[in-house]
C-alpha positions in Angstrom: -45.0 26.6 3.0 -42.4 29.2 2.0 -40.8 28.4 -1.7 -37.5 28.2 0.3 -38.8 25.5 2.2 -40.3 23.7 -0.3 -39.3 19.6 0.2 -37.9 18.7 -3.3 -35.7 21.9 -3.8 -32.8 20.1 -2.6 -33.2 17.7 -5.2 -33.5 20.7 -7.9 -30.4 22.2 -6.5 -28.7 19.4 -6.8 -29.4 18.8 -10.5 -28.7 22.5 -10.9 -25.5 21.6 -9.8 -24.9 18.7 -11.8 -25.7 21.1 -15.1 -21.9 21.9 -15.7 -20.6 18.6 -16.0 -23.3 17.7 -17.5 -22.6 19.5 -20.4 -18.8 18.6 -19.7 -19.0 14.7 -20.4 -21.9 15.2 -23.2 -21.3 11.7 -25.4 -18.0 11.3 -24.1 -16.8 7.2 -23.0 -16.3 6.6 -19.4 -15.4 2.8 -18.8 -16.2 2.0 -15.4 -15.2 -1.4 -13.3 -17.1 -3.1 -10.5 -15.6 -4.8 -8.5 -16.5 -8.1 -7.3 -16.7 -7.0 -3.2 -18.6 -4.0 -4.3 -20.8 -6.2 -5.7 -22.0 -8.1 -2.5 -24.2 -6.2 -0.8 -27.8 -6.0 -3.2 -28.7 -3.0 -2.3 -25.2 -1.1 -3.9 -25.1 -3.2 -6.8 -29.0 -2.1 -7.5 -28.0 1.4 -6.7 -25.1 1.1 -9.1 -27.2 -0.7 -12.1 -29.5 2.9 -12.0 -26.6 5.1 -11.7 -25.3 3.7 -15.1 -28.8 4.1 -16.7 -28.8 7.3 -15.4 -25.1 8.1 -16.9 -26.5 7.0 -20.4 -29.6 8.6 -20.2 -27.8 12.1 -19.6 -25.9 11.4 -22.2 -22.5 10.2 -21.7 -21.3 6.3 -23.1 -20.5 4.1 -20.0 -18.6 0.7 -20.5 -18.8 -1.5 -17.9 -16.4 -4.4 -16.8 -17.0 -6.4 -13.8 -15.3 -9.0 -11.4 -16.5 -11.3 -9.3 -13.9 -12.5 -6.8 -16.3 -13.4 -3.9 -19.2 -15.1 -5.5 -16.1 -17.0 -7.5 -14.4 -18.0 -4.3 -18.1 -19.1 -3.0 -18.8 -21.9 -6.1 -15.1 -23.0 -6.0 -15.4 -23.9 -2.4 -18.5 -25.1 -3.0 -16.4 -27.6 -5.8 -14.0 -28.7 -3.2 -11.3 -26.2 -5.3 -8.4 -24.6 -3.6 -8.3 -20.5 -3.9 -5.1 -19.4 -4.4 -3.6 -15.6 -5.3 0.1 -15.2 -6.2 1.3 -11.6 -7.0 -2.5 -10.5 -6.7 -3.4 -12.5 -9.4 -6.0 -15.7 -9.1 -4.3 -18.6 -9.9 -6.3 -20.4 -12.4 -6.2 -23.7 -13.0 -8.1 -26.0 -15.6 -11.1 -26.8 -13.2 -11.2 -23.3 -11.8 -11.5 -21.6 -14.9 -14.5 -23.4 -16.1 -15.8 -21.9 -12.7 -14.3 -18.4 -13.4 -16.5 -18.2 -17.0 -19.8 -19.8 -15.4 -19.9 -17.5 -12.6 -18.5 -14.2 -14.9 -20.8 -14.6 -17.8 -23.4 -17.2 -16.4 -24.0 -15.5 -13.1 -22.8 -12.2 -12.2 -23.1 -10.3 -15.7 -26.5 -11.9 -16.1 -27.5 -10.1 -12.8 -25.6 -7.1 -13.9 -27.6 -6.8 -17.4 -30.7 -7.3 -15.6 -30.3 -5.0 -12.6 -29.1 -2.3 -15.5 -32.1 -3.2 -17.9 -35.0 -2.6 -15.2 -34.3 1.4 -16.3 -34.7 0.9 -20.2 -33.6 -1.7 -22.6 -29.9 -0.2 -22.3 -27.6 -3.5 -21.4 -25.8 -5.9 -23.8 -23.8 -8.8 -21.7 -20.8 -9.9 -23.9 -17.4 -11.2 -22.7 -13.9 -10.3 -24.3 -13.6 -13.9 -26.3 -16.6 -12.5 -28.0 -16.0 -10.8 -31.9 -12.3 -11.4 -30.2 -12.6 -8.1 -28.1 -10.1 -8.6 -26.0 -6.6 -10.9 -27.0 -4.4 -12.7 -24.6 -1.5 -14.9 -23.9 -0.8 -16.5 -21.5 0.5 -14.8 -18.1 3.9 -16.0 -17.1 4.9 -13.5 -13.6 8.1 -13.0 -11.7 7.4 -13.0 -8.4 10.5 -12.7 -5.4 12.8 -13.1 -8.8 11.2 -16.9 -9.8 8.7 -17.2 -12.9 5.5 -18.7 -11.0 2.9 -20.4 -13.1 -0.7 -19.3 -12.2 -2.2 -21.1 -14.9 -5.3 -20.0 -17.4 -4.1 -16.4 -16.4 -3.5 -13.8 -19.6 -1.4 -11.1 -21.1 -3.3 -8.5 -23.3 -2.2 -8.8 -26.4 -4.7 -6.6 -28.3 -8.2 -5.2 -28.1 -10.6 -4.9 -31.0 -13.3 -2.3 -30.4 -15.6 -3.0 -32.9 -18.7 -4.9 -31.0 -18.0 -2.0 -28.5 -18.2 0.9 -30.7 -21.3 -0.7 -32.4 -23.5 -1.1 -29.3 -22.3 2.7 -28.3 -23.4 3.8 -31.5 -27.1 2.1 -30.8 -27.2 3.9 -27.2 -26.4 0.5 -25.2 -24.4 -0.2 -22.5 -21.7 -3.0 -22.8 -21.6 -4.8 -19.8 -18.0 -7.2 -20.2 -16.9 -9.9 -18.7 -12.9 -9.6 -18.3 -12.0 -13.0 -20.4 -9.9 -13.2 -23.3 -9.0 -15.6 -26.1 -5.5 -16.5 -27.5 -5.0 -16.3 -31.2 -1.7 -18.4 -30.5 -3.9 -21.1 -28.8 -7.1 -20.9 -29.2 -7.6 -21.3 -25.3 -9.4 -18.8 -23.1 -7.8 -17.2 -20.6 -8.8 -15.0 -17.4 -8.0 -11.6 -17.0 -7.3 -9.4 -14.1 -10.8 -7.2 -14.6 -9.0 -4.0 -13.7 -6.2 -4.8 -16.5 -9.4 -5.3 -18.8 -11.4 -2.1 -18.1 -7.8 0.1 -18.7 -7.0 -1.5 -22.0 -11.2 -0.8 -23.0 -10.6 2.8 -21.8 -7.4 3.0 -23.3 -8.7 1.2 -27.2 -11.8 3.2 -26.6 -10.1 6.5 -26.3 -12.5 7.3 -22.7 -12.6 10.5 -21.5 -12.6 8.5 -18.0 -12.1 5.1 -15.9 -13.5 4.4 -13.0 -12.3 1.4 -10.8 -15.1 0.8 -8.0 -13.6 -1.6 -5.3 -14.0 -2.1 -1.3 -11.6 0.5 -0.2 -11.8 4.5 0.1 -9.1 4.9 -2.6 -4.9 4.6 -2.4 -3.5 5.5 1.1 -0.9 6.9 2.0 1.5 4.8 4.1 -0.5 1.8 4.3 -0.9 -0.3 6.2 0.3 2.0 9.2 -2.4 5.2 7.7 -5.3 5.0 6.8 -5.1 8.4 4.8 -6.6 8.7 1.1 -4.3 10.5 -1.2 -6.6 12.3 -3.5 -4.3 13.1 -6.8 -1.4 12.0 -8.1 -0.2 12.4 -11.7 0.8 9.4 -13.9 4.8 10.0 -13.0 4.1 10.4 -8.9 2.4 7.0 -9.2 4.9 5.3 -10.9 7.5 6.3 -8.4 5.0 5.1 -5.8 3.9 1.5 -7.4 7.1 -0.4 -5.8 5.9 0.1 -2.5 2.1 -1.5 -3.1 0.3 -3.9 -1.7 -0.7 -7.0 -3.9 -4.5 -6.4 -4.1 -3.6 -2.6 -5.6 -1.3 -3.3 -8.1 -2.9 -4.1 -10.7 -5.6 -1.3 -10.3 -3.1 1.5 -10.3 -0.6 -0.4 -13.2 -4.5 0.1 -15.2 -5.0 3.5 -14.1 -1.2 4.6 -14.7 -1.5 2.8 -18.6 -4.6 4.4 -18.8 -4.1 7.9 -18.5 -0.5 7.4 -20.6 -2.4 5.7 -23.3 -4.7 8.8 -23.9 -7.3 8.6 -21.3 -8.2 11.7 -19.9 -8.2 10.2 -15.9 -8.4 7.3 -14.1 -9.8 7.1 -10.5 -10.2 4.4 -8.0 -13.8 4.9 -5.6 -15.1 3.3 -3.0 -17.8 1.1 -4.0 -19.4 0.6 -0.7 -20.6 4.1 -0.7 -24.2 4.4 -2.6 -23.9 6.5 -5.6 -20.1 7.3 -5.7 -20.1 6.7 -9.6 -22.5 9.9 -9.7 -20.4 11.6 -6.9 -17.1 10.9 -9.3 -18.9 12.3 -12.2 -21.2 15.1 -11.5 -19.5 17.0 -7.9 -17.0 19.3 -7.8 -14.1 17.2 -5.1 -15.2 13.9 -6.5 -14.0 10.7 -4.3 -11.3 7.9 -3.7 -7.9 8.4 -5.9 -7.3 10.2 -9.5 -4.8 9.3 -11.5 -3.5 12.7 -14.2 -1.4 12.6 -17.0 1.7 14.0 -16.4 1.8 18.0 -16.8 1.3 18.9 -20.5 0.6 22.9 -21.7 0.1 22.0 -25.1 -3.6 20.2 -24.3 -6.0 21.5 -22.3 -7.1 20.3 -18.9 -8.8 17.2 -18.5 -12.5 17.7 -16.3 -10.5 16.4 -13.6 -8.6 18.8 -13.3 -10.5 22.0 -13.3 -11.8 20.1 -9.5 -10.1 22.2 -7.1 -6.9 20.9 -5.9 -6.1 19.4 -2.5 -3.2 18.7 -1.2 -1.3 15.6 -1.8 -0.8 13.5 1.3 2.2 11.0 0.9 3.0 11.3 -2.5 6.1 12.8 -3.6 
């Protein structure tokens, strides 16, 4: 057998390859969000546990907030409760939120931790109402031009980093469960996880978010194209938000407050392919949708964009 031919140099080369941004996100924060329907299938939520072990072993920080829309839906109909969405929020009432924190921190960040923790003792579950990480008030929405009520739903009101930034410091890996408590209540509330993992980024100062959910990214035209535009800056997606469905509003409202609140980029990936959070962070075109601040010459570009630069489809 030839060198050249030798069946493991593909995986050297692709290391190889990995070696500049490598170097690039050396002990920088990347918050990254799973989403609950990239979170169904065993074998991508495995895959995904190892690719944030891996992230932490080559030395960057990852965050990690989840969801967990399905398995939710499954144990409310289970209960007999009624699922409900206004304005692509989950309407939650008093008996569906003490099925929103059971399943969150009793079920799926359990699974999460111990998926993450089968590479190293690197995982920490916590929730935002714990060390009061994440504050809230209760969500009151406009939607059509009425004020709707979708119950035990919150506002961010304010994030307090320190549990997070202690747990970084000691090389683990928050794992956060996107509920919040009221300091003008007392109650609990439940947070849109998308909303949770931008303010983290944002608090956290990230050098990148990463929203995994169960489509290829934002398209252009939808629903009549299926085209993924691959960039837009912050003020391109502003002008675009108006015309979004439900289900990706509040992804792209995080990614556009997150990249104008100091994070270096925000992306949305499609987390039914294995491994996309290691294609987002270590390949050159990277996947799904990024999100840029707006053009700045006084700072100096984000990783993001130094990828080379194809074209905008859509977006104007």
């Amino acid at each position: 057998m030839s060198p050249s031919t030798h069946p493991a140099l593909f995986k050297a080369q692709s290391v190889g390859d990995a070696l500049p941004w490598l170097a690039r996100h050396q002990g920088r924060t990347v918050v990254i969000k799973l989403g609950g329907h990239a979170m169904v299938n065993e074998d991508l939520t495995a895959a995904f546990a190892r690719d944030i072990a891996f992230l932490r072993y080559a030395g960057l920080r990852p965050v990690v907030v989840h969801g967990g829309g399905p398995q939710i839906d499954a144990e409310l109909a289970r209960r007999g409760l009624k699922r409900e969405f206004r304005g692509g929020l989950r309407v939650t009432t008093e008996p569906a939120l003490d099925v929103v924190r059971m399943v969150l921190a009793g079920q799926v960040q359990r699974e999460l931790v111990g998926l993450i923790n089968r590479s190293g003792p690197l995982a920490v579950g916590m929730t935002g109402e714990d060390a009061d990480t994440v504050l809230a008030r209760r969500h009151r929405p406009w939607i059509d031009g009425e004020p709707v009520d979708v119950g035990r739903v919150g506002d961010i009101t304010g994030v307090n980093t320190g549990a997070l930034d202690s747990l970084l410091a000691d090389g683990r890996i928050p794992v956060v469960s996107p509920l919040a408590r009221s300091v003008e209540d007392g109650r609990v509330y439940n947070v849109n996880a998308d909303t949770v993992a931008a303010a983290l980024a944002t608090a956290l100062g990230a050098e990148r978010l990463v929203l995994l959910t169960d489509v290829a990214g934002l398209y252009a035209g939808w629903p009549h194209s299926e085209e993924v535009i691959p960039r837009l800056t912050a003020g391109e997606l502003e002008k675009l938000l108006p015309e979004l469905h439900d289900g990706m509003v509040p992804k792209m409202t995080g990614c556009l407050n997150a990249v104008r609140g100091g994070v270096g980029a925000a992306r949305v990936i499609d987390g039914r392919v294995k491994h996309s959070v290691l294609l987002e962070m270590f390949t050159d075109e990277g996947v799904g949708t990024v999100i840029l601040p707006d053009p700045d010459e006084t700072r100096p570009p984000t990783a993001d964009e130094w990828r080379p630069r194809r074209e905008v489809v859509g977006a104007a």
